[in-house]
N, C-alpha and C positions, 0 to 999 in steps of 0.2 A: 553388566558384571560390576561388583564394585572395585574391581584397578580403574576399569573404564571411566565408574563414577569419580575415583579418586583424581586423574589424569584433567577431566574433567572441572571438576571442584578448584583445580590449582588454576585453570585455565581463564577460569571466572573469578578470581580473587583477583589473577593478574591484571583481566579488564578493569574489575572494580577499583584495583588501584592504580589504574593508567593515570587517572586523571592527578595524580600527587606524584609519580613514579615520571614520569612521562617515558617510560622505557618501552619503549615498543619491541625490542627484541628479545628481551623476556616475555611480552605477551606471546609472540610469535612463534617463539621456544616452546612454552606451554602448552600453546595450542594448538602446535603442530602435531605433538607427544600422543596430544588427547585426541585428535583429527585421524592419526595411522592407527587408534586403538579402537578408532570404529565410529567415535564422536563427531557426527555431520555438522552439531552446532558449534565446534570448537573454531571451525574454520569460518561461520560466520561471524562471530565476535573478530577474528582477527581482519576480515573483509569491513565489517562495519567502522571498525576504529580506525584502520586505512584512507576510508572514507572521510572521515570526519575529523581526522586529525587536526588540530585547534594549535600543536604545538610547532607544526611543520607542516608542510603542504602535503596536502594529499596524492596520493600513489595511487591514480584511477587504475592504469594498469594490471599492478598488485591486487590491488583493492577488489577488481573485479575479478580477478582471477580466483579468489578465494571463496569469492559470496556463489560464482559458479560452481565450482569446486563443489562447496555445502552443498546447494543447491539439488546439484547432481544424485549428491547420497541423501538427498530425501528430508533435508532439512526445511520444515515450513518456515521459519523466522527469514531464512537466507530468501526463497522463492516471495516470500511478502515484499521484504525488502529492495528487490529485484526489480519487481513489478513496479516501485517506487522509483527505481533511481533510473531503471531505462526509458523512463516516461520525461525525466525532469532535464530540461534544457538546460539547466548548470552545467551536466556533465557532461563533460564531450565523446561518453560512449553513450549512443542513443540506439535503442533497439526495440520501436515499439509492437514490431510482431512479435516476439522472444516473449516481451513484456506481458501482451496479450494470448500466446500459447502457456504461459506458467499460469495467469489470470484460468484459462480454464481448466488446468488440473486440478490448482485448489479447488473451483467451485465444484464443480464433478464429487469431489469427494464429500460434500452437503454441508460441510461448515457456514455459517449463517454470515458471517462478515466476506468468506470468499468469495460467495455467492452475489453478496450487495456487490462488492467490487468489480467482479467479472459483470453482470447484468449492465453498472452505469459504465462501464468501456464500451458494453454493446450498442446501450441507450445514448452516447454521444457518439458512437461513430456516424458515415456516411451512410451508410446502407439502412436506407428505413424501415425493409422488413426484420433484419436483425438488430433496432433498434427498439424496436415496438416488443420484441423477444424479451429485451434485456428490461423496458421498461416495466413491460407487464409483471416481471419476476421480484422488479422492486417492489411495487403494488400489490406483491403478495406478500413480499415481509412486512412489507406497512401494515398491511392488515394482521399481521402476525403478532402486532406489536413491537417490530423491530425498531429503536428508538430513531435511529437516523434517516429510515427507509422515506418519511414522507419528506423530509426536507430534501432530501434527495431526488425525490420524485417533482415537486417543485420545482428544484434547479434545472433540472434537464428540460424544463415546459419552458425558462426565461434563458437559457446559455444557447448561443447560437446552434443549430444543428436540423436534423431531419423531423425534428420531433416538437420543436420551438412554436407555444402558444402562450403568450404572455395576456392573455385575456383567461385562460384558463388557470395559467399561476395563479393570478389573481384571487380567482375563484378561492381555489387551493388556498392562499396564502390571508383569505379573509375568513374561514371557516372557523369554526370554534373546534378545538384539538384535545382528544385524547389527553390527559394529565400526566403520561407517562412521557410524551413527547418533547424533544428537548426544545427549549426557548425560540422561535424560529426566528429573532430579530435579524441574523446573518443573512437570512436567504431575502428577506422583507428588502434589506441593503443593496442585495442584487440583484433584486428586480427592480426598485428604482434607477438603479447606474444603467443597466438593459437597456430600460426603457428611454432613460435621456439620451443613451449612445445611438438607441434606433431614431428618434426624432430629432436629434441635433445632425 
């Protein structure tokens, strides 16, 4: 509706002007307005800047409470973001089944970045049959043309795990590529470190 949008619109100026304002509880105010008026994403802006807070320490507590919150009502930006931060050992809330249960709702729903994401959680965990699941899914958007999907698929052949052939990166990593495919000097990097951390 446009109040919603309206509520909304105020919600996102206030983020945009966090960074000069550093008021946080005008974003909070904002977007709390726009969050009770039905707006899922109102509540992740205010989770994300919680997090990231540059002007004062961060409020994981808070912070998570609202990226949940989002999350809950159906917000994919909040459920992305989630799936990042309950992975990363910075934060001292770690929840990487949570992490891995949002990973497969996104991909369920066939978006093509959810789907890469859920497939390499699959392809580097323990379990080799549900890694070869996740691996083989990447190997389908590579061949899809999906631009990150081979470097991807690469990585998980040199990063330690169930799946790890660093004779076959190789392969992979000396082929001649698609022109669509982004630069792969990054993974080239990682298989060298791989490799000297496996022979040293």
């Amino acid at each position: 509706s446009p109040e919603v949008q309206k509520l909304f619109d105020d919600c996102k100026n206030s983020h945009t002007m966090l960074v000069f304002t550093q008021d946080i509880e005008s974003l909070i105010s904002a977007c709390d307005s726009a969050f009770s008026a039905g707006s899922a994403d109102a509540a992740f802006l205010v989770g994300e800047s919680l997090l990231t807070a540059q002007w004062t320490s961060p409020d994981y507590t808070k912070a998570f409470a609202y990226l949940e919150k989002s999350s809950n009502n159906g917000s994919r930006s909040a459920k992305r973001y989630l799936i990042s931060a309950y992975q990363n050992p910075r934060f001292p809330i770690n929840n990487s089944s949570y992490a891995y249960q949002l990973a497969k709702e996104l991909a369920e729903e066939g978006m093509k970045w959810d789907v890469m994401v859920f497939s390499a959680m699959q392809a580097t965990g323990a379990n080799k049959e549900t890694a070869i699941i996740g691996y083989d899914a990447i190997i389908e958007l590579a061949k899809e043309g999906f631009q990150n999907a081979y470097n991807l698929a690469a990585l998980i052949k040199i990063i330690n795990g169930p799946l790890q052939d660093l004779e076959y990166a190789q392969d992979m990593l000396n082929k001649p590529y698609k022109k669509e495919f982004y630069e792969i000097s990054f993974t080239k990097v990682m298989f060298s470190i791989m490799k000297n951390d496996m022979l040293s």
